[in-house]
C-alpha positions as CSV (number, residue, x, y, z in Angstrom):
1,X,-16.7,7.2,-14.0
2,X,-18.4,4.1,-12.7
3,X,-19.3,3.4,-16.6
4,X,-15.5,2.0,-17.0
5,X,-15.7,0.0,-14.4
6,X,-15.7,-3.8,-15.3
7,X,-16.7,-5.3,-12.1
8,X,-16.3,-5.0,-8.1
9,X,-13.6,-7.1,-7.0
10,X,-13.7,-6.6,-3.3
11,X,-16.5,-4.4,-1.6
12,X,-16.5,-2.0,1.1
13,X,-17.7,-4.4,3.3
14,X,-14.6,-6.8,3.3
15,X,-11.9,-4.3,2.6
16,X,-13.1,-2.5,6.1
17,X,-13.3,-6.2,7.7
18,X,-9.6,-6.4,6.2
19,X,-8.5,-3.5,7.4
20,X,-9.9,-4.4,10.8
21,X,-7.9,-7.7,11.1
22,X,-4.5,-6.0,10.1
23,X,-4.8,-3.2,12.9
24,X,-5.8,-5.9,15.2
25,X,-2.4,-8.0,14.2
26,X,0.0,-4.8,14.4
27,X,-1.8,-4.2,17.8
28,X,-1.3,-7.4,19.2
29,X,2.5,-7.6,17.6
30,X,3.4,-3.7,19.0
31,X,1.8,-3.8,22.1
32,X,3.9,-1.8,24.5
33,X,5.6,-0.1,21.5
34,X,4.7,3.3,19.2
35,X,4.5,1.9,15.7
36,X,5.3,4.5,13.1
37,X,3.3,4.2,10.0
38,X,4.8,4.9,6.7
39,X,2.3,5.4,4.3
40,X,3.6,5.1,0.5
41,X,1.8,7.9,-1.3
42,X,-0.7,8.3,-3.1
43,X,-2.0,5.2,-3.2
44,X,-1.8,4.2,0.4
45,X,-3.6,7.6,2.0
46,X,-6.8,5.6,2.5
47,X,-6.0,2.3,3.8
48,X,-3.7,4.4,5.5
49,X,-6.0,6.5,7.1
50,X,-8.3,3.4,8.0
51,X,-6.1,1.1,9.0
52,X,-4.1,3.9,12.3
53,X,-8.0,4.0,13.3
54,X,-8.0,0.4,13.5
55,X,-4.7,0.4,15.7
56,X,-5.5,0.9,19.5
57,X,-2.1,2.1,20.5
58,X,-0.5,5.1,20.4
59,X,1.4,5.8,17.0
60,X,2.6,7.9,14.5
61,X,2.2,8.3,11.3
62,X,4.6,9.7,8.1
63,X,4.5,9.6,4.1
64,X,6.9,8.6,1.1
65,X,5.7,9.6,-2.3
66,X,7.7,7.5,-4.6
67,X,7.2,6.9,-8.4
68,X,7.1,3.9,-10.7
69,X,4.2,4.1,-12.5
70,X,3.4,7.5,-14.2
71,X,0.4,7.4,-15.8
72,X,1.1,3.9,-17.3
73,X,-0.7,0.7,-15.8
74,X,2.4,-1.1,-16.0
75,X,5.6,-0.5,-13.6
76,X,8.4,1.1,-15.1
77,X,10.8,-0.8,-12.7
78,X,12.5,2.6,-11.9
79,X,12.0,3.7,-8.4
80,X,11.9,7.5,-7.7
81,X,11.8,9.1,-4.2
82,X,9.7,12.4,-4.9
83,X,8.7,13.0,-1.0
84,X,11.2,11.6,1.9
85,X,10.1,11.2,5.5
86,X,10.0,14.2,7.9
87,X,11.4,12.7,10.8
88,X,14.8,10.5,11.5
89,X,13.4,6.7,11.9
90,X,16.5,5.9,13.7
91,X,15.7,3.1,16.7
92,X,11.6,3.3,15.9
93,X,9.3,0.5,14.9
94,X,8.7,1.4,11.6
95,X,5.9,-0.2,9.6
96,X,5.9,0.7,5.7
97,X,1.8,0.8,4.5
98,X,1.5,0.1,0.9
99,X,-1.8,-0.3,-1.1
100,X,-0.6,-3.4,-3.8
101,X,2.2,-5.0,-3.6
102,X,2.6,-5.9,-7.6
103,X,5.9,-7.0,-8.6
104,X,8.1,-6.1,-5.6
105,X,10.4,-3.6,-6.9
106,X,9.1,-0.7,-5.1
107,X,9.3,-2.5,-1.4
108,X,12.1,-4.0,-1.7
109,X,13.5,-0.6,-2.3
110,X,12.1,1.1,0.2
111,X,13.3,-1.4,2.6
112,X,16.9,-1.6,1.5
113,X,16.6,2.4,1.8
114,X,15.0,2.6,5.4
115,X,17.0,-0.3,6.9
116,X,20.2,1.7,6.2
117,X,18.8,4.5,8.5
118,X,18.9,1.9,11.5
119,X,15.0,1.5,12.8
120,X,14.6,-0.7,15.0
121,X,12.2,-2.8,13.6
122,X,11.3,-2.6,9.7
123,X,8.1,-4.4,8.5
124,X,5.8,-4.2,5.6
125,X,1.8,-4.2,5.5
126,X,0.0,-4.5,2.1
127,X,-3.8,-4.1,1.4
128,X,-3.4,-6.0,-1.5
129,X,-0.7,-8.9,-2.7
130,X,-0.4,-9.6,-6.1
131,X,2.4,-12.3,-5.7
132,X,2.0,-13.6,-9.7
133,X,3.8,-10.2,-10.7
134,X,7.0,-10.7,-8.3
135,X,9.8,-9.6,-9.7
136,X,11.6,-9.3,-6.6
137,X,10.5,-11.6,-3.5
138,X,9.7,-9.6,-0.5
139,X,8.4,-10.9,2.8
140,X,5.2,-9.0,3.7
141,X,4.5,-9.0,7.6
142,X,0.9,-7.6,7.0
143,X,-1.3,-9.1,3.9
144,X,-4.6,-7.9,3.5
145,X,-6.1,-10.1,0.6
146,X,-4.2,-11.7,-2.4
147,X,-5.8,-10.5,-6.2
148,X,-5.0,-12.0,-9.4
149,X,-3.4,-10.5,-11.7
150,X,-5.7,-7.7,-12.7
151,X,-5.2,-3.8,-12.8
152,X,-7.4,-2.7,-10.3
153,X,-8.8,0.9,-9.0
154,X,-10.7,2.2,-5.8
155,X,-10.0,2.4,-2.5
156,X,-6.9,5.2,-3.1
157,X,-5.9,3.4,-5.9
158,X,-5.7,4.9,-9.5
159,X,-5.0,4.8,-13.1
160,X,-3.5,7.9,-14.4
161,X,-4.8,9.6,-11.0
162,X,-8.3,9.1,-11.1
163,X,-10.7,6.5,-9.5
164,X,-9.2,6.6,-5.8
165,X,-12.5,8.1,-4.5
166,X,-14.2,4.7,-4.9
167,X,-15.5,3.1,-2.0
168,X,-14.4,-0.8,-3.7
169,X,-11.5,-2.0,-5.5
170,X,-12.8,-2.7,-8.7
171,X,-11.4,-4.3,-12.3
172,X,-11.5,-1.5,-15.1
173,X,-12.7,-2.2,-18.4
174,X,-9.7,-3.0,-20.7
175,X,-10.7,0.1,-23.6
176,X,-10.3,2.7,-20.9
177,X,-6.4,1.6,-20.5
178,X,-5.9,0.0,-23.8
179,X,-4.1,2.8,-25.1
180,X,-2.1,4.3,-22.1
């Protein structure tokens, strides 16, 4: 597996100082209140995970699986809902956790969807921001570390589900997604 890896592009080390800094910020901004975490699946399970350690407040946590990939590395622009939340978000502080935010699409869906079910706050966190694919401008309230534009794996995210085990986010070499 590590033989298609290209290159690192952010170790451990800084993605768990990231992680830090964001659950320091949603502490600081929801102090007094319960966020709820909204962890888009699969990709986000790890930052996810991380990130409601980080957070020294009481909080709960839920998931959304949605789909625009497949197994291809580009977005298909379709947005699929394949797993809903479990619990009514009506009058919570609701924080959606995403991995990448790559060209938009996928948040800006997700938000037009939640806001209709009345929360009473609706914000977004992102590991990664990759703002040279926006399609659709979103406003991020949480932004980890901005990436160029390269497909990256590691860290809970994947190309055609494998390589979300690795402890960095790392560049893959272009022959192992050359022909998907």
């Amino acid at each position: 597996m590590t033989g298609d890896i290209d290159r690192v592009l952010i170790g451990a080390d800084r993605i768990a100082e990231t992680v830090q800094r964001l659950g320091q910020e949603i502490a600081r901004d929801y102090q007094g209140r319960e966020p709820y975490l909204v962890g888009i699946l699969k990709g986000a399970v790890v930052f996810l995970a991380d990130l409601a350690r980080s957070v020294p407040l009481p909080l709960t946590m839920d998931f959304m699986a949605i789909s625009s990939y497949g197994t291809s590395r580009q977005s298909t622009g379709i947005v699929k809902i394949t797993q809903d939340l479990s619990q009514n978000i009506q009058g919570r502080d609701v924080i959606i956790v995403e991995d990448i935010v790559d060209t938009g699409l996928t948040l800006g869906y997700l938000k037009d969807l939640l806001h209709v079910r009345e929360p009473r706050s609706l914000a977004a966190c992102t590991l990664l921001n990759k703002p040279s694919r926006r399609k659709l401008e979103v406003h991020l309230d949480y932004v980890g570390i901005e990436i160029p534009n390269e497909f990256v794996v590691g860290y809970g995210l994947d190309y055609a589900e494998k390589y979300r085990n690795l402890p960095d986010i790392c560049v893959l070499k272009e022959q192992v997604y050359a022909n998907g």
